[in-house]
C-alpha positions as CSV (number, residue, x, y, z in Angstrom):
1,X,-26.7,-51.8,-43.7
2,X,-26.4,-54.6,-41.3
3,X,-23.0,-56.2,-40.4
4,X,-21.4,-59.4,-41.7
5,X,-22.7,-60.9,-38.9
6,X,-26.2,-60.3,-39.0
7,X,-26.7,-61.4,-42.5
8,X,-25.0,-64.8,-41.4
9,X,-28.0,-64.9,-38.3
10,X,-30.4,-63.9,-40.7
11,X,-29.1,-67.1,-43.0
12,X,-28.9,-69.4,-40.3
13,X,-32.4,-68.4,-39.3
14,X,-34.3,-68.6,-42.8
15,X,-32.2,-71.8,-43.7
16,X,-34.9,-73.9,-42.0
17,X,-37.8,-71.9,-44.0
18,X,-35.8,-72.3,-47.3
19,X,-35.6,-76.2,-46.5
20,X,-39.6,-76.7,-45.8
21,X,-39.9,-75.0,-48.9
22,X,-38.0,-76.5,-51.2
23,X,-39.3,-79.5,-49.9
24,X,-43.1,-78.4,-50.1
25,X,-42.2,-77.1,-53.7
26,X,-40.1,-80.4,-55.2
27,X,-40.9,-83.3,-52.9
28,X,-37.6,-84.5,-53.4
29,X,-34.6,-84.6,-50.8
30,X,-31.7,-84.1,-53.4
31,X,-33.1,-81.0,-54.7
32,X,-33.8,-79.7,-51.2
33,X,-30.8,-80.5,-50.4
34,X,-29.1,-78.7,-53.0
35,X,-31.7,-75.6,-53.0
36,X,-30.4,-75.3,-48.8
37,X,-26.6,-75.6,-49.8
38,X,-26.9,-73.2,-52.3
39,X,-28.7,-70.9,-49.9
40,X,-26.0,-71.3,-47.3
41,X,-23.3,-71.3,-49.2
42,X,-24.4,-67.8,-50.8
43,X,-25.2,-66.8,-47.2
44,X,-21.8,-67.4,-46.4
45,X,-19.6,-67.1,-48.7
46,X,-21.0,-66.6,-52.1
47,X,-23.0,-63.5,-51.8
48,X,-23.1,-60.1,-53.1
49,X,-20.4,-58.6,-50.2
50,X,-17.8,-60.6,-52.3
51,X,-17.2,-57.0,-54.2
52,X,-15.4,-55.5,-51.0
53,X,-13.8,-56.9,-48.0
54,X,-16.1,-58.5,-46.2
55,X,-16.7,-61.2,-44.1
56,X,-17.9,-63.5,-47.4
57,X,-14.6,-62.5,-49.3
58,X,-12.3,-63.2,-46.2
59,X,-14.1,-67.0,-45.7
60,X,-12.5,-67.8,-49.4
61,X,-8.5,-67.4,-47.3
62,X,-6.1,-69.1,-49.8
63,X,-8.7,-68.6,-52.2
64,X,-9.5,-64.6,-52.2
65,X,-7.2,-64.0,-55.1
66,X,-9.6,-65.1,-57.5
67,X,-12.3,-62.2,-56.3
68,X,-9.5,-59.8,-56.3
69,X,-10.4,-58.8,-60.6
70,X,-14.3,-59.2,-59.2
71,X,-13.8,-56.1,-56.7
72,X,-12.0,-54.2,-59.4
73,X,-14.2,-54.5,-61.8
74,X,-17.7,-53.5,-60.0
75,X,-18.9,-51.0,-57.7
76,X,-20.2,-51.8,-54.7
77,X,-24.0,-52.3,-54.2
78,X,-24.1,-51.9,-58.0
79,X,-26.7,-53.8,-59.7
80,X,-24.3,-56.3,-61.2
81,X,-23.1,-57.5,-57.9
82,X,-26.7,-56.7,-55.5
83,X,-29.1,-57.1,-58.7
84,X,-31.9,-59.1,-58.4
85,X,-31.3,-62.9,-60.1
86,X,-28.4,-60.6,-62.1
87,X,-25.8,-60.3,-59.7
88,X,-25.9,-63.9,-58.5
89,X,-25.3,-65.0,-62.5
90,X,-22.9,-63.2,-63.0
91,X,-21.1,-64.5,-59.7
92,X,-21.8,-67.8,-61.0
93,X,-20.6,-67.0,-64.8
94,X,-17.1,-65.4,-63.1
95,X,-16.8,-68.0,-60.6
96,X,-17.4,-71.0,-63.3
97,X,-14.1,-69.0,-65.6
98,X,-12.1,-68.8,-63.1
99,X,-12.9,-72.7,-62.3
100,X,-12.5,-73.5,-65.8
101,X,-9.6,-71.1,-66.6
102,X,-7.9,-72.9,-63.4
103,X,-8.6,-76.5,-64.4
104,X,-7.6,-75.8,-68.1
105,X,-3.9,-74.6,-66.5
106,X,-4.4,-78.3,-64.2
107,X,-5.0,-80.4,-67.3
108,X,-2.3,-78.4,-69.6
109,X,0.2,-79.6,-67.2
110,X,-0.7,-82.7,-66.8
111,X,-1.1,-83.5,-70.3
112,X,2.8,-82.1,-70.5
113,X,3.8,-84.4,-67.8
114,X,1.9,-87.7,-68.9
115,X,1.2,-87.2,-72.2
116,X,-2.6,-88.0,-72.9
117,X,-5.0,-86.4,-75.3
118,X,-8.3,-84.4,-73.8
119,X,-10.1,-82.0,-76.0
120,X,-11.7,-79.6,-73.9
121,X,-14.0,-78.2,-76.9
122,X,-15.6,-81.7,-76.7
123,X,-15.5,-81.5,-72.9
124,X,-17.3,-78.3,-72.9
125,X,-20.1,-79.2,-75.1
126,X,-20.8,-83.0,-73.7
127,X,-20.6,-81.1,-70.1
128,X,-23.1,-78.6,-71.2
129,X,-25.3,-80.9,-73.3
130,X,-25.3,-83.3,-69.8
131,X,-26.4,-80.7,-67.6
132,X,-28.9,-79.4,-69.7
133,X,-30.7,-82.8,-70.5
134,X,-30.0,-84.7,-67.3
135,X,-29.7,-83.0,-64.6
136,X,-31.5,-79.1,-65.1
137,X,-33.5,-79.7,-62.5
138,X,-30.3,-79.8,-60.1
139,X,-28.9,-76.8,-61.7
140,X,-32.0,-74.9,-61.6
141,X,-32.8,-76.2,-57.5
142,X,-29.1,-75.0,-57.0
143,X,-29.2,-71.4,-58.8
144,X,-32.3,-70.8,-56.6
145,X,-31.1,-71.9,-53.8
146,X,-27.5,-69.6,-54.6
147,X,-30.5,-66.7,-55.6
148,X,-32.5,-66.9,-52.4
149,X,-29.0,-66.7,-50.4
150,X,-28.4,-63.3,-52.2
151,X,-32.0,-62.3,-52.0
152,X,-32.0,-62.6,-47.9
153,X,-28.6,-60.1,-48.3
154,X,-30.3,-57.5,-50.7
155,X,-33.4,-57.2,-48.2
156,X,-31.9,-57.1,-45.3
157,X,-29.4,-54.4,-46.7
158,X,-32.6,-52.7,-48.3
159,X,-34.4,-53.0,-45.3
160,X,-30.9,-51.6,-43.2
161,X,-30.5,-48.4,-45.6
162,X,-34.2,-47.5,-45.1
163,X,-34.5,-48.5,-41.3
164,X,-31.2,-45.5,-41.2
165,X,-32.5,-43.4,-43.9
166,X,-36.3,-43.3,-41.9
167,X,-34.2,-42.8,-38.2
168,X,-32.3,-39.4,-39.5
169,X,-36.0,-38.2,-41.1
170,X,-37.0,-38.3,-37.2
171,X,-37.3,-34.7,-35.5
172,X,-35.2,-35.4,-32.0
173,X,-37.2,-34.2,-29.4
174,X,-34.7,-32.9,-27.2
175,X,-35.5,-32.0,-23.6
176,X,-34.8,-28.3,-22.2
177,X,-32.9,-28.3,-19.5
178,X,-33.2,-26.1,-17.1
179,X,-31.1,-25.2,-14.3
180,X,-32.7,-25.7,-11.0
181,X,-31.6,-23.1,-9.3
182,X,-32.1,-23.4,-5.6
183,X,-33.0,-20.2,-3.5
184,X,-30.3,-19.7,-0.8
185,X,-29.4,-16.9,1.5
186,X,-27.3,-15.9,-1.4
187,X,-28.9,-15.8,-4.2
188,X,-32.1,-13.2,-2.4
């Protein structure tokens, strides 16, 4: 399994790839755009490592409290938090309650302090109902991008484990050594 640091050289080094082809695939800059910061942002901080602590989880800092119930809750390598399209929804579905959790607390307290009405039923379902009919193709351009982020992680752990796994298969050939023993007056 590589380190922390190699799967943030092998994001850096795809990231150019993963921006030619967006770019080949949409023709458009915005969803490039957000197909290469979803790829570098689960690259670095939003990938599948965020169920142990790693590199990705440590980036969060003030923030790591929030994956704390995450890392409880699944095993690593497990296919809810390394599955294929899987474990990056259900990052996204955690991260998006624990966003909306958070700002229900924000506008709770606010509402106490100042007073005005907000329904957040009605917030929830014009949200959704604006995402879906407006702007899908950003959310889909963005989940890819957050998927192809992950995917680089799974291969180059898959490709690690095997890479290892292959290594201790290998018979060491292990040289005989021989003493050289040198004919002297003593030894005749």
């Amino acid at each position: 399994m590589p380190s922390g640091k190699i799967h943030d050289q092998i994001t850096w080094f795809c990231l150019p790839l993963v921006i030619i082809l967006f770019f080949i695939v949409t023709k458009s800059l915005l969803l490039t755009a957000l197909g290469g910061f979803g790829f570098i942002f689960s690259g670095l901080m939003f990938g599948p490592d965020l169920d142990i602590y790693s590199i990705q989880f440590q980036r969060w800092r003030f923030f790591r409290f929030i994956w704390l119930p995450y890392q409880k809750t699944l095993k690593h390598r497990s296919i809810f938090s390394h599955g294929f399209l899987l474990g990056t929804l259900i990052r996204v579905i955690y991260l998006s309650l624990i966003l909306f959790i958070l700002a229900i607390l924000g506008v709770a307290i606010a509402q106490l302090i100042f007073g005005f009405g907000w329904h957040w039923q009605k917030f929830i379902f014009n949200s959704y109902g604006v995402l879906k009919n407006n702007y899908w193709q950003e959310v889909l351009s963005l989940f890819i991008g957050l998927e192809l982020g992950a995917m680089s992680h799974y291969l180059a752990d898959d490709i690690g484990s095997r890479w290892k796994s292959h290594q201790k298969k290998k018979p060491v050939s292990r040289k005989k050594n021989k003493k050289v023993v040198k004919k002297t007056s003593r030894n005749k």
